[in-house]
Each structure stands twice: as C-alpha cells, then as structure tokens.
Backbone as CSV, one residue per row, in Angstrom:
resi,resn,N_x,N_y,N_z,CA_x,CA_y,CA_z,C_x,C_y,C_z
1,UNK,99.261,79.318,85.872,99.490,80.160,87.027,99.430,81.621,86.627
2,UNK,99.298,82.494,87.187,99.541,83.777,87.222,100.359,84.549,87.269
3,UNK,100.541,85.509,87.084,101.896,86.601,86.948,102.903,86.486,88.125
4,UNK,101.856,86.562,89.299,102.737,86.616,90.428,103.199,85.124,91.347
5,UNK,102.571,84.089,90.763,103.199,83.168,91.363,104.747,82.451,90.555
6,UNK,103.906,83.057,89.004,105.640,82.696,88.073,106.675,83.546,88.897
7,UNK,106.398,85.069,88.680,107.211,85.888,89.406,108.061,85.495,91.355
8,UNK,107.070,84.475,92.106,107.667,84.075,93.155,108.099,82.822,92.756
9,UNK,107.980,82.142,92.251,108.469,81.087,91.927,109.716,80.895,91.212
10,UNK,109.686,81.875,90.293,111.528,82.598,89.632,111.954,82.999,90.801
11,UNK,111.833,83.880,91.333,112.645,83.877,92.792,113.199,83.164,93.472
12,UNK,112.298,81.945,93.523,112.741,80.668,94.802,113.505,80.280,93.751
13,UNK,113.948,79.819,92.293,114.681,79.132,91.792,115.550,80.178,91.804
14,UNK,116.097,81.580,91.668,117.104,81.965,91.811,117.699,81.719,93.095
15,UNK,116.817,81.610,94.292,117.105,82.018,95.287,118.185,80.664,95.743
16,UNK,117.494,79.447,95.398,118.082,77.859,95.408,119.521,77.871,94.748
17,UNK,119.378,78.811,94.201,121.174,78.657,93.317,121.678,80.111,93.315
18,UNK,121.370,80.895,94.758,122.531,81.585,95.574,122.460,83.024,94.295
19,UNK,121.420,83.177,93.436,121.221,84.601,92.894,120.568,85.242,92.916
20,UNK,120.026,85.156,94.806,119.105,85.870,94.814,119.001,87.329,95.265
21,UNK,120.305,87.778,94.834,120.293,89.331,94.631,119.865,90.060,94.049
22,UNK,119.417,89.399,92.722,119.163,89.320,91.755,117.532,90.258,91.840
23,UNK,117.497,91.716,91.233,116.104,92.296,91.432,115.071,91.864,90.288
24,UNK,113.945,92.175,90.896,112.910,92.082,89.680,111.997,93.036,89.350
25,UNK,111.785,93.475,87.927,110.665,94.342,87.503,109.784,93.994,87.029
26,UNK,108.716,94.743,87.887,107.170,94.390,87.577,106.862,95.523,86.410
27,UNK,106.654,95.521,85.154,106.666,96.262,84.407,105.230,96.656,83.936
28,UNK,104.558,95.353,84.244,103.100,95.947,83.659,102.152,95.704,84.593
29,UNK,101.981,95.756,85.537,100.592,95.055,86.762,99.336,96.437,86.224
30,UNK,98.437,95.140,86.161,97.083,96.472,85.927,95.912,95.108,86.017
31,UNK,94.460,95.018,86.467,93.359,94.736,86.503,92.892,94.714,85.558
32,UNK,91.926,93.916,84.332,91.360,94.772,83.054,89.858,94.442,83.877
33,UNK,89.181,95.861,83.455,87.774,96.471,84.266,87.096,95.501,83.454
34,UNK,87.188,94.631,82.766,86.003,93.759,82.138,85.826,92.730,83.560
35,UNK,87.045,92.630,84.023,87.193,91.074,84.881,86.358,91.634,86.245
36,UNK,87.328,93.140,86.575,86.884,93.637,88.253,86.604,94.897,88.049
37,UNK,85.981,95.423,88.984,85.649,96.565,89.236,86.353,97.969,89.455
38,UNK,86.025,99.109,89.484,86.850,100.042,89.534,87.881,99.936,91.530
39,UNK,86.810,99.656,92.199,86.797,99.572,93.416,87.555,98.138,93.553
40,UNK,87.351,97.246,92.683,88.311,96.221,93.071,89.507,96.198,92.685
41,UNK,89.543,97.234,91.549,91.011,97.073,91.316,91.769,97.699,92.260
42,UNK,91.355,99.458,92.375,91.817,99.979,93.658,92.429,99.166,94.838
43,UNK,91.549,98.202,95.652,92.162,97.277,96.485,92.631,96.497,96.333
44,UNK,92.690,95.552,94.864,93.922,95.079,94.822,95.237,95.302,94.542
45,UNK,95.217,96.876,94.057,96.619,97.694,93.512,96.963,98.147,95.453
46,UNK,96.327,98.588,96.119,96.512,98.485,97.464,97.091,97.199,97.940
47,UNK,96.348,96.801,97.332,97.203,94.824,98.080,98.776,94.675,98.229
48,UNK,98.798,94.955,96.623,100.144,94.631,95.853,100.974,95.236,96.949
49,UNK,100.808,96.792,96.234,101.860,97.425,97.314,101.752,97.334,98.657
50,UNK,101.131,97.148,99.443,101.169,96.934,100.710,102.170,95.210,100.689
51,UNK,101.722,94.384,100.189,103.209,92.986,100.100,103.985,93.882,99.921
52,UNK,104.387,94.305,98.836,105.945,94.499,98.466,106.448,95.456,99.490
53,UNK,105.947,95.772,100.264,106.301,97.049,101.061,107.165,96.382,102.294
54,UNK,106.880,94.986,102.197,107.161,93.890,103.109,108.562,93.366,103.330
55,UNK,109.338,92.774,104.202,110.770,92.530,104.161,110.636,91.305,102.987
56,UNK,109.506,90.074,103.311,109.709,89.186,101.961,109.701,89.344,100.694
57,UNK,109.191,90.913,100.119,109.448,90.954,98.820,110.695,92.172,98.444
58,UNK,111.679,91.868,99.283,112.644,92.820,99.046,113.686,93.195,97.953
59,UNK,113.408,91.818,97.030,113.419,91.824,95.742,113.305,92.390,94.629
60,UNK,111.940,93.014,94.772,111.080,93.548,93.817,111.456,94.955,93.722
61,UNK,112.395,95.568,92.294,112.932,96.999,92.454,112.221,97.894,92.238
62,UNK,111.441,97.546,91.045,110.384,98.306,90.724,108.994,97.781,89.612
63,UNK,107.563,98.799,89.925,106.767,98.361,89.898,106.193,99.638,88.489
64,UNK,105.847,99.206,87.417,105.022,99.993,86.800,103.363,99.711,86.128
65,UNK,102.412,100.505,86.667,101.164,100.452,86.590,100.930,100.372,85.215
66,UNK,100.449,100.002,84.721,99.695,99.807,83.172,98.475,100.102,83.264
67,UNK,98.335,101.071,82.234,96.579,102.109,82.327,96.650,102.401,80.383
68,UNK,95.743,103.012,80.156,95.621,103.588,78.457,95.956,104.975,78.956
C-alpha cells in the first residue's frame, strides 16, 4: 500500500479504540520527477491539500513538503 492509505488506515485503528484525537504528521510528501511530471506533481500536491482541507481529514496537524 502506499503512504496514504497506511496513514488512513492508522487512523481507523486509532479511531476503533477511542484515540482518535490523536494528530498526525505528514513529514515528508513529495512526487519523485522520475515517476511524474512537473505538472503532475503540482496537481497532485493540489490534491493533497485540497483533502486535508476537508472536515474528514481533521486529523492531519501538519504537512511538510520534501524537495532538495
């Protein structure tokens, strides 16, 4: 699986045993340009934040971009 379904999926198991106050940091989210494009990463870093911006990821405290 991927970053972000481990990441929702830790959630639902905190959430099942009542700790789901409990915040989470996204410490490294980044695209590597071998996989996508400059333009695709753009919209999917748009993606991201546009979810989290959302009442369902109200969780999520903070987010840091990973670049060189």
């Amino acid at each position: 699986q991927d970053g972000w379904s481990q990441m929702v999926l830790s959630h639902g198991v905190l959430e099942s045993n009542g700790d789901d106050a409990i915040g989470f940091w996204i410490t490294e989210v980044a695209w590597s340009t071998n996989d996508v494009s400059p333009a695709e990463q753009a919209a999917l870093v748009a993606e991201m934040f546009r979810l989290l911006r959302t009442p369902e990821y109200h969780w999520v405290e903070v987010i840091t971009w990973y670049t060189y």
